[in-house]
N, C-alpha and C positions, 0 to 999 in steps of 0.2 A: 517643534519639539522633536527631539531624538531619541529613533526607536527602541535607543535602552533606557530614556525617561518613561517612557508609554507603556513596556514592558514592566519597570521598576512599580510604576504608577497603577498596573494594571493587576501585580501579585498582591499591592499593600491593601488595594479594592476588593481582591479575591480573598483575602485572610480574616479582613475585616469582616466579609460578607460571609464568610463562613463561620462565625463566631456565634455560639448558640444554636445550632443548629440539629434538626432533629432529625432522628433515623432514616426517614426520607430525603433529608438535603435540603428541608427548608423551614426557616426560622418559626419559631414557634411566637414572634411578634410582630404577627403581622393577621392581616384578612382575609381569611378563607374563600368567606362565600359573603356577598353585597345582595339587598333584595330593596325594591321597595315595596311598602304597602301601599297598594291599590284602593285600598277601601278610603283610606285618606288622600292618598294624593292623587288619584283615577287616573286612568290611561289618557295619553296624551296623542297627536294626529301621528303617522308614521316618519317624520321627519323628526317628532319629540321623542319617540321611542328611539330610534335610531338614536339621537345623540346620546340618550339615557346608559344604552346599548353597550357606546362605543365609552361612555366614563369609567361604566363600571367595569368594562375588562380592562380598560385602562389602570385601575387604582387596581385591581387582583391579578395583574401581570407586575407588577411591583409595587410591596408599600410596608411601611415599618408601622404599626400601630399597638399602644399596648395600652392596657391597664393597670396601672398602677398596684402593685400588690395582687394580678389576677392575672396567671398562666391562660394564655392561646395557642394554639391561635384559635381566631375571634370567627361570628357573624354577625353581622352587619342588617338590621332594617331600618332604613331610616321612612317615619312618616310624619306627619302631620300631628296635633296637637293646638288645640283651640292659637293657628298661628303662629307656633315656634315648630320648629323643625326636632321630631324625637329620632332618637338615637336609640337603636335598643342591641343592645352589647348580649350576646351569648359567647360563649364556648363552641368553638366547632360540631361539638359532640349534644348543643343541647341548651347545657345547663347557663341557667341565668346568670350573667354577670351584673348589670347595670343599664337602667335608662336615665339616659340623658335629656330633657328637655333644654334646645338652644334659643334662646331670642334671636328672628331674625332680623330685629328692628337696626342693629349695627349694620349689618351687610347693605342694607337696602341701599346707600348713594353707591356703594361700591357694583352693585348688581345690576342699579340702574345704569353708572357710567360707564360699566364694562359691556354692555349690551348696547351701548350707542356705540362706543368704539370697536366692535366686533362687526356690526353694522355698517360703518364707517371703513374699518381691512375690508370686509369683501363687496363692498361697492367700488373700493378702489384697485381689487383685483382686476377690474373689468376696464377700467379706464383710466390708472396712473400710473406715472413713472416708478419703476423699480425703487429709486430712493424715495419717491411717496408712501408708495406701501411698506418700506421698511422704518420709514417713524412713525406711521402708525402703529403696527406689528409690534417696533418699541415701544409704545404706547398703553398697548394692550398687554405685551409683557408685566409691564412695571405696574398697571392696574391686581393683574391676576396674582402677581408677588404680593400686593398689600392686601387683597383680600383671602390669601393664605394665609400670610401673617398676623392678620385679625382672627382667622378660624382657630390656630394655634394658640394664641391667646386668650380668646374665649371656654377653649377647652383645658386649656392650662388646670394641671393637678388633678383634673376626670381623666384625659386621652391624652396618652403622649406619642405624638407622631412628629415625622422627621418633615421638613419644608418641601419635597417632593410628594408626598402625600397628601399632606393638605393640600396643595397645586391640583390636586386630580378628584380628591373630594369637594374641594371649591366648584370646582370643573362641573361636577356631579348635581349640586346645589343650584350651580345655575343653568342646567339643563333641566331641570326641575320646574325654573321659572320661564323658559325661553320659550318663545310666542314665536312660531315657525309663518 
């Protein structure tokens, strides 16, 4: 591509991403601050925190989330719930927006088969050919795509977030579950 595509590409990115935006320079549709609850979902061995760690700067270093009808930006707890995953939507500043109770009975082939295939990349870091680990790697791609696009889906008309968010909330969900 040519560097006055990348340029052109790059101002339409910068115009768009500056649209809404508040006094401070950043979108008021998006998440603040991500926590989980401890009392529901307990501390995990330091390899669980660590990836916990590393989701949620990941989703709060970039992510589009809103509520429908309800000015952010947001904070974010997500915990437990007799087995569904809650959602508890504030206001930056506090005030209650909405919880969401999620079923995670959908995810579960997804979370199962993205945890053997992740399993599966990094045993083959250690022993395969470069193009091994790269269909895996595409493997685990295309799993993590479909279980975005389920998250989006289930959240459809509560939470509207763009497919790079859910990718890093998925991300979050299954660090949640992941047996280090």
């Amino acid at each position: 591509m040519s560097g006055a595509a990348n340029s052109s590409e790059a101002k339409s990115r910068d115009a768009k991403a500056s649209e809404g935006k508040t006094s401070e320079g950043k979108s008021p549709h998006r998440l603040a601050v991500v926590t989980l609850d401890e009392e529901s979902i307990g501390r995990g061995n330091p390899d669980q925190e660590h990836e916990r760690a590393i989701a949620i700067f990941d989703i709060l270093e970039d992510n589009s989330f809103t509520v429908p009808g309800r000015e952010g930006p947001y904070a974010l707890t997500l915990g437990l719930v007799e087995s569904k995953l809650a959602l508890v939507i504030k206001r930056e500043d506090g005030e209650p927006v909405m919880t969401h109770l999620l079923s995670l009975t959908p995810f579960r082939r997804v979370i199962r088969d993205y945890e053997m295939i992740c399993e599966s990349y990094y045993n083959a870091i250690r022993t395969a050919s470069p193009t091994q680990i790269e269909a895996i790697d595409m493997g685990r791609r295309g799993l993590h795509n479909e279980a975005s696009d389920l998250l989006r889906q289930r959240l459809e008309g509560k939470v509207d977030l763009d497919h790079d968010t859910a990718r890093r909330l998925f991300t979050l969900v299954f660090a949640l579950h992941w047996k280090a």
